[in-house]
C-alpha positions as CSV (number, residue, x, y, z in Angstrom):
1,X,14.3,-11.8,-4.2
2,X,12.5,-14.3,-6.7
3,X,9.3,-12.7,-7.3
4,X,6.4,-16.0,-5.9
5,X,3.6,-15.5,-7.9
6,X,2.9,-15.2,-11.4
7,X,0.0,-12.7,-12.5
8,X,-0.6,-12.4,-16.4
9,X,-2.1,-9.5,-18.1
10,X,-5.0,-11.8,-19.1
11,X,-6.0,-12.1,-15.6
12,X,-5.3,-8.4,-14.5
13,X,-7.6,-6.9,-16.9
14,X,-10.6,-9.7,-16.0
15,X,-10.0,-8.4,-12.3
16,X,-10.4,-5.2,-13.2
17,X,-13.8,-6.3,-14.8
18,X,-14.9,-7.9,-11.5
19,X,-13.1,-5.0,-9.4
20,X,-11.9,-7.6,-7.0
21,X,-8.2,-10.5,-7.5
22,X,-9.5,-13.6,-8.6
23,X,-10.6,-15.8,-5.2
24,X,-8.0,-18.9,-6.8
25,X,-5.1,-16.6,-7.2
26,X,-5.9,-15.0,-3.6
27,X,-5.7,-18.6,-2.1
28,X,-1.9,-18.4,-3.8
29,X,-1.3,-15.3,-2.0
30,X,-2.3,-16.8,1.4
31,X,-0.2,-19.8,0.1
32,X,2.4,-17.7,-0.4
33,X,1.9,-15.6,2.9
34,X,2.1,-12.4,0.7
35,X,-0.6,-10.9,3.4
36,X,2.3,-11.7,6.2
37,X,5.1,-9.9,4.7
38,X,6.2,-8.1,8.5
39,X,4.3,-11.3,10.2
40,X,6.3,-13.3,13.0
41,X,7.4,-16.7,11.5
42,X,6.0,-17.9,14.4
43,X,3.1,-16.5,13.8
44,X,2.9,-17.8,10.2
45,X,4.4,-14.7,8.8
46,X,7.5,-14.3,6.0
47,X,9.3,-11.7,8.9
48,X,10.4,-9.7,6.0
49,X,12.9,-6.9,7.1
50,X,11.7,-3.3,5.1
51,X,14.3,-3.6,2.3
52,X,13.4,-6.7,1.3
53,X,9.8,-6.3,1.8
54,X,10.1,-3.2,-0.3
55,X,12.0,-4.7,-3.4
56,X,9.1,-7.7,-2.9
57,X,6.4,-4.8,-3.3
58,X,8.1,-3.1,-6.2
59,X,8.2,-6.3,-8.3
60,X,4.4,-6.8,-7.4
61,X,3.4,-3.7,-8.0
62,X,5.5,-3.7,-11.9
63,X,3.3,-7.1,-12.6
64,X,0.3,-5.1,-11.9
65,X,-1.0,-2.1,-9.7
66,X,-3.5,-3.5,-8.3
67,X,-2.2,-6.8,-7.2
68,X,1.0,-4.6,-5.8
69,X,-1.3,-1.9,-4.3
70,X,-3.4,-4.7,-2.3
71,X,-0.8,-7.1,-1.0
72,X,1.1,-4.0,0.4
73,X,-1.7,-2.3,2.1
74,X,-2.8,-5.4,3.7
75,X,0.3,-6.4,4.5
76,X,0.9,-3.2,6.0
77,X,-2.2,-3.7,8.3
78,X,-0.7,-6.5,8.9
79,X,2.3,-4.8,10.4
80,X,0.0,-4.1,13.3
81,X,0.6,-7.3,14.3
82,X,3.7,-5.7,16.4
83,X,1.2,-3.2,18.3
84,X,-1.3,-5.8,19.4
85,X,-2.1,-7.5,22.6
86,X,-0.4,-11.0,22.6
87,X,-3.8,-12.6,23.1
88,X,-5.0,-10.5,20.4
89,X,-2.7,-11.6,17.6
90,X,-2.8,-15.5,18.2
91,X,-6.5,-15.2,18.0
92,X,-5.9,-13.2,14.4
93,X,-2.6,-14.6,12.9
94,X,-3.4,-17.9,13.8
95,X,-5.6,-18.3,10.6
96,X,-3.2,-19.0,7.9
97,X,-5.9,-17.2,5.5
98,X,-6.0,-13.9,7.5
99,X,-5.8,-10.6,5.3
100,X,-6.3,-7.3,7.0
101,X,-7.8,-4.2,5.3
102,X,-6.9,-1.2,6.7
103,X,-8.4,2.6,6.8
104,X,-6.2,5.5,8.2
105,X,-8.9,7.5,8.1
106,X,-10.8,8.3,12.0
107,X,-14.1,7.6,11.0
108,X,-16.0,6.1,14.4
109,X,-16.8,6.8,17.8
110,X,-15.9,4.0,20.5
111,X,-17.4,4.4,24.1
112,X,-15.8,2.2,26.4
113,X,-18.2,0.8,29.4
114,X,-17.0,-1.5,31.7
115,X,-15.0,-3.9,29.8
116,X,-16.3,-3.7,26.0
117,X,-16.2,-0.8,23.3
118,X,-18.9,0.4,21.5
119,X,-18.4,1.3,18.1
120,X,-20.5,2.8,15.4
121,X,-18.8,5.2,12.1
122,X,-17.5,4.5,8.8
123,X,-14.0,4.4,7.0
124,X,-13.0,5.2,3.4
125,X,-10.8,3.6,1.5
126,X,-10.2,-0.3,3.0
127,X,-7.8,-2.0,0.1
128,X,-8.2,-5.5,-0.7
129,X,-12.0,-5.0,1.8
130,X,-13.8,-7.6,-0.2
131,X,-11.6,-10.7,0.4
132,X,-10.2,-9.4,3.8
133,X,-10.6,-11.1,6.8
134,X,-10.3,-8.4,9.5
135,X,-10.7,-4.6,9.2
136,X,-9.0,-2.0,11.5
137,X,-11.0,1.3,11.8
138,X,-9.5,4.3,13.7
139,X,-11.9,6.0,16.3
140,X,-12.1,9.0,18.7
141,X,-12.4,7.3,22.2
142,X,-15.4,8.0,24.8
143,X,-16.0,6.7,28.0
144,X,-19.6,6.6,29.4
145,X,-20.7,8.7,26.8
146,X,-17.9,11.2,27.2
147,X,-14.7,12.3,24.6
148,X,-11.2,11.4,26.3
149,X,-9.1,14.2,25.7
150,X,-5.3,14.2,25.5
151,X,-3.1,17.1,27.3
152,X,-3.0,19.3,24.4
153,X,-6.9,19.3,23.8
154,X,-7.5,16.9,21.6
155,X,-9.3,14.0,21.0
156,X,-7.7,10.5,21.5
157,X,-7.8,8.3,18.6
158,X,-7.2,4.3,19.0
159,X,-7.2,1.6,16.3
160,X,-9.9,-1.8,16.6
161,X,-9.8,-4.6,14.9
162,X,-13.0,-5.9,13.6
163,X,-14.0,-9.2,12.2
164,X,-15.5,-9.2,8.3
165,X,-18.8,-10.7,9.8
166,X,-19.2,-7.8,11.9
167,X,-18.7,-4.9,9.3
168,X,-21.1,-3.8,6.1
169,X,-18.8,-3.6,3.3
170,X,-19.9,-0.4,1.0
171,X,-19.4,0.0,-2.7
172,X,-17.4,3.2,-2.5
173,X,-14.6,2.4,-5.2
174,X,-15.9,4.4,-7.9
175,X,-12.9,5.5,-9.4
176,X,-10.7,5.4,-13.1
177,X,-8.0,3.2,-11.9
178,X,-6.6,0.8,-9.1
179,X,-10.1,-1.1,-9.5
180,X,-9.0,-4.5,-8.7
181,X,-7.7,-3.3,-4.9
182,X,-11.8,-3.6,-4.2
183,X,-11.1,-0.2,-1.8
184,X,-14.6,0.1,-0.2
185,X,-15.6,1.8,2.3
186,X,-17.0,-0.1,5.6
187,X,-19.8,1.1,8.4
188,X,-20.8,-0.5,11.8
189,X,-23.1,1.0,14.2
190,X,-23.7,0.4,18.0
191,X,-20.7,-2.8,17.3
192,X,-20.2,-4.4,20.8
193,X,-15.8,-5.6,21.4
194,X,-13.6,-6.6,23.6
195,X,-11.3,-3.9,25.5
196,X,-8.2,-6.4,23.6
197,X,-9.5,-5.7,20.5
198,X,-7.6,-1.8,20.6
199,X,-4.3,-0.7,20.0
200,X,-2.0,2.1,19.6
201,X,0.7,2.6,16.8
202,X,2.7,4.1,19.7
203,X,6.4,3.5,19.9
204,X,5.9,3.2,23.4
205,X,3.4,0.3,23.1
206,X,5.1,-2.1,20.6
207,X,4.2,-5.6,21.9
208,X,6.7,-7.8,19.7
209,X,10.8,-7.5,19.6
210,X,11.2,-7.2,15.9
211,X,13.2,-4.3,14.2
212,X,10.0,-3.6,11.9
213,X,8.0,-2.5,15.0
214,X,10.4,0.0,15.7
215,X,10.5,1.8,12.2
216,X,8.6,4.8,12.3
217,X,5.2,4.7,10.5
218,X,5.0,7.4,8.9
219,X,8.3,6.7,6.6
220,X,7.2,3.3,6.4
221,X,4.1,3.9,4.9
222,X,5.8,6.7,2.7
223,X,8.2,4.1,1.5
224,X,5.6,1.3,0.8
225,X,3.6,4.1,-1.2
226,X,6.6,5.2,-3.3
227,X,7.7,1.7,-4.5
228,X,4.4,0.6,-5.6
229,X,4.7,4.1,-7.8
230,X,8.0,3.1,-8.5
231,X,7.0,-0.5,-9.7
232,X,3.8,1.2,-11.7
233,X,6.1,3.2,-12.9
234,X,8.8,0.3,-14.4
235,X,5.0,-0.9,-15.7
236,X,4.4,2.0,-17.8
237,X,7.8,2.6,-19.4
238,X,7.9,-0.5,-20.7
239,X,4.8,-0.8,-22.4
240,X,5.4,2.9,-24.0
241,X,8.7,1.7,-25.5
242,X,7.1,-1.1,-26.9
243,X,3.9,0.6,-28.2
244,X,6.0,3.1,-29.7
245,X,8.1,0.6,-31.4
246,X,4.6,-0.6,-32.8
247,X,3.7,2.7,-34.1
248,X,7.5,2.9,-35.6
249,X,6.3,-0.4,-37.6
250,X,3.3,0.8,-38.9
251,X,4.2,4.2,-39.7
252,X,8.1,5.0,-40.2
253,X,8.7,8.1,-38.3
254,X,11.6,10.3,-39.6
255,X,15.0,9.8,-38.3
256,X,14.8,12.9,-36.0
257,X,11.5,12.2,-34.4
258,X,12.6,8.8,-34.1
259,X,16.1,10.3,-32.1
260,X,13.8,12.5,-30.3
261,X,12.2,9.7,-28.5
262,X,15.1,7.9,-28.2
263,X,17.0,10.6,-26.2
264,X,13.7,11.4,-24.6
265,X,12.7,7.9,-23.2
266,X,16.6,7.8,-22.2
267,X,16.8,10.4,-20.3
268,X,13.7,9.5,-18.2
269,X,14.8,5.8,-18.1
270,X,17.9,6.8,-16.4
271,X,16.2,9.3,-14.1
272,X,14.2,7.0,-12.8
273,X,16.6,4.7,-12.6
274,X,19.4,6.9,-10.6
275,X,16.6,7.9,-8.3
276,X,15.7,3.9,-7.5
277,X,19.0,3.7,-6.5
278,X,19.2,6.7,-4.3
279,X,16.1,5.5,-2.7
280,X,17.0,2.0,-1.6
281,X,20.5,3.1,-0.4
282,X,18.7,5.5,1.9
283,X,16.1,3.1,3.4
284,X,18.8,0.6,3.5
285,X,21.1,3.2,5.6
286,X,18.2,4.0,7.7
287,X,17.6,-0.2,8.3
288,X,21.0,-0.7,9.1
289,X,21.0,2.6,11.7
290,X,18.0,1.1,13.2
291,X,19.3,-2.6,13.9
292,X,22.8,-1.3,15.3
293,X,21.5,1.7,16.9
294,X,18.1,0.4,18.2
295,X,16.6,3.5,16.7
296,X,16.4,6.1,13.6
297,X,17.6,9.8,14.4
298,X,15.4,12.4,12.9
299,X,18.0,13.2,10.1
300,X,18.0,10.1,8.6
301,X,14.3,9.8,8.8
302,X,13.8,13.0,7.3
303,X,16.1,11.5,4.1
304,X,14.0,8.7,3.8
305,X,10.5,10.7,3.7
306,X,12.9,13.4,1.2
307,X,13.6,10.8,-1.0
308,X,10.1,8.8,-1.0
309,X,8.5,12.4,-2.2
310,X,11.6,13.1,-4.6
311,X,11.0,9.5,-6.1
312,X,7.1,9.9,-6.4
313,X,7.3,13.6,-7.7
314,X,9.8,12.3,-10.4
315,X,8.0,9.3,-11.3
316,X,5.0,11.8,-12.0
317,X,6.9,14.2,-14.5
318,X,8.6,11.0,-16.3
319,X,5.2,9.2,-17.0
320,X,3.2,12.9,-18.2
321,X,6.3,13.2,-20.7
322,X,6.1,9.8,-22.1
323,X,2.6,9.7,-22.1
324,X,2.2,11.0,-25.7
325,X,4.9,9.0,-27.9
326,X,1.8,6.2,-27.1
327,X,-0.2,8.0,-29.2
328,X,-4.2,6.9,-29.1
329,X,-3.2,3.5,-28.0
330,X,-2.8,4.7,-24.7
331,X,-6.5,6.2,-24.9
332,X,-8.1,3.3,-25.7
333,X,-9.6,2.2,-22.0
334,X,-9.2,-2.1,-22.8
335,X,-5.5,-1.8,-23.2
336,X,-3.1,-2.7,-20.7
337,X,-1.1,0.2,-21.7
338,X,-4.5,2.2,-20.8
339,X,-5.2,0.2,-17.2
340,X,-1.2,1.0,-16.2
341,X,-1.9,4.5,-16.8
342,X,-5.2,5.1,-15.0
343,X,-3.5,2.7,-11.9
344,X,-0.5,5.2,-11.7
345,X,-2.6,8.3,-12.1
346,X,-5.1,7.1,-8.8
347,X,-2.3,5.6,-6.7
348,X,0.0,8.6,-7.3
349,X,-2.9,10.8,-5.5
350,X,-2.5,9.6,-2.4
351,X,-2.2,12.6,0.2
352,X,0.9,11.2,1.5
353,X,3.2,11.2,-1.1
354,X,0.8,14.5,-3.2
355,X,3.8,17.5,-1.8
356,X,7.6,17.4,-2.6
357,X,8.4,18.4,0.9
């Protein structure tokens, strides 16, 4: 897949000033439809199956983390499209400028009273929040005033949409690297919906036809999360080779350091590489399972979450060796070498992908 934007490392590091994508290259990405990767086409959407949507995120995500980060988490909210009350996404997708940021985290409380929710908490962590046009917030459901409990004790927990006007975006992103994502966290209190306005990531309660709906979330998020590493990753090797070849340059290192690296970079290179492959064969396997078979056995899903971690943990290990035949280039904090390091080293935290199991 041709890659539809074009991001230069001019603009990344000036959005990493702001902490936010630049509003004329966001109106490219609705343009584009970037934000509708899983989208119906007759919604407006690309209708991207996984694979392709996950090469599409890898290539983003190489350009720069934070535009790859942000178009793959709100496109991923996006993929709740398929979970949604018909009436629910024709009012949303029908905006051809519609972005959704998303927080997994359960953060409110909504009592439900005749026909409306009430909602009041706050969520962590909304990607691409500042330019989005919808939120989705996870909540422990009441009714009257009382928790609704599920069979084994515990609390229900339901998904919203909510419009930006109704939310109060927080400045919560204070951290060394993915700064152009914008990730805030968002609050309402005492917030007044309609009962439509909830939904389920249930298999049970997929609204829309389409394969994608039918992929399991968790491996689809794992997968998401591990190419934008991947992509990161691709980043990073890159610029090391060619820092290195700087430093070579300016200060002739002797034949057998100069093998060393060599053999080194090599050897991670190709590691990478190998496991890229490995990866995409087995989310390709699991695709093709799931549009002849109408579903994913557990096997096969548990080789796609194997090999998501295996991919992530490797990526980790490659980039800590390389890391020092930069020498203090990749210190210096206004180098892009710098920014692709701190981006890897925040999006490579995230608790999905932290364990090799």
């Amino acid at each position: 897949m041709i890659l539809p934007v074009s991001y230069s490392n001019v603009a990344a590091a000036k959005a990493e000033q702001t902490g936010r994508l630049p509003q004329d290259f966001i109106e490219t990405l609705h343009k584009e439809k970037l934000f509708k990767l899983f989208v119906p086409k007759t919604l407006g959407g690309l209708e991207l199956s996984l694979p392709e949507a996950l090469e599409l995120e890898e290539k983003l995500a190489k350009v720069d983390g934070s535009l790859g980060w942000t178009i793959t988490l709100c496109a991923g909210a996006g993929w709740f499209v398929g979970f949604m009350e018909k009436s629910l996404c024709k009012e949303v997708f029908s905006d051809p400028k519609v972005c959704l940021a998303g927080s997994g985290f359960v953060g409110g409380k909504a009592n439900k009273i005749g026909e409306f929710f009430q909602i009041s908490g706050s969520w962590t962590y909304a990607s691409g929040a500042l330019h989005a046009s919808h939120f989705t917030a996870n909540c422990e459901i009441y009714e009257n005033g009382s928790p609704i409990i599920d069979k084994s004790g515990k609390p229900i927990v339901k998904a919203f949409v909510l419009e930006k006007k109704e939310v109060e975006i927080l400045d919560g992103w204070n951290y060394m690297g993915m700064i152009a994502t914008g990730s805030h966290a968002f609050k309402v209190a005492n917030l007044r919906v309609p009962e439509n306005r909830c939904f389920e990531i249930l298999q049970e309660k997929v609204t829309l036809t389409d394969p994608i709906y039918r992929y399991p979330f968790l491996q689809f998020a794992e997968a998401t999360l591990a190419v934008n590493i991947l992509g990161i990753t691709g980043h990073f090797q890159e610029l090391v080779e060619a820092t290195f070849g700087k430093r070579q340059e300016r200060k002739a290192f002797s034949s057998r350091e100069l093998s060393h690296f060599e053999k080194s970079f090599k050897k991670e290179y190709e590691r990478i590489i190998d496991l890229k492959g490995e990866f995409y064969k087995t989310v390709k396997s699991s695709w093709d399972e799931l549009e002849q078979e109408g579903r994913i056995s557990s096997a096969t899903l548990k080789k796609v979450s194997r090999i998501s971690r295996k991919l992530t943990q490797a990526c980790r290990l490659s980039n800590a060796k390389l890391y020092p035949f930069a020498g203090l280039e990749a210190a210096k904090t206004h180098t892009e070498l710098n920014r692709v390091w701190r981006d890897f080293n925040t999006v490579s935290q995230h608790a999905l992908l932290i364990f090799p199991f």
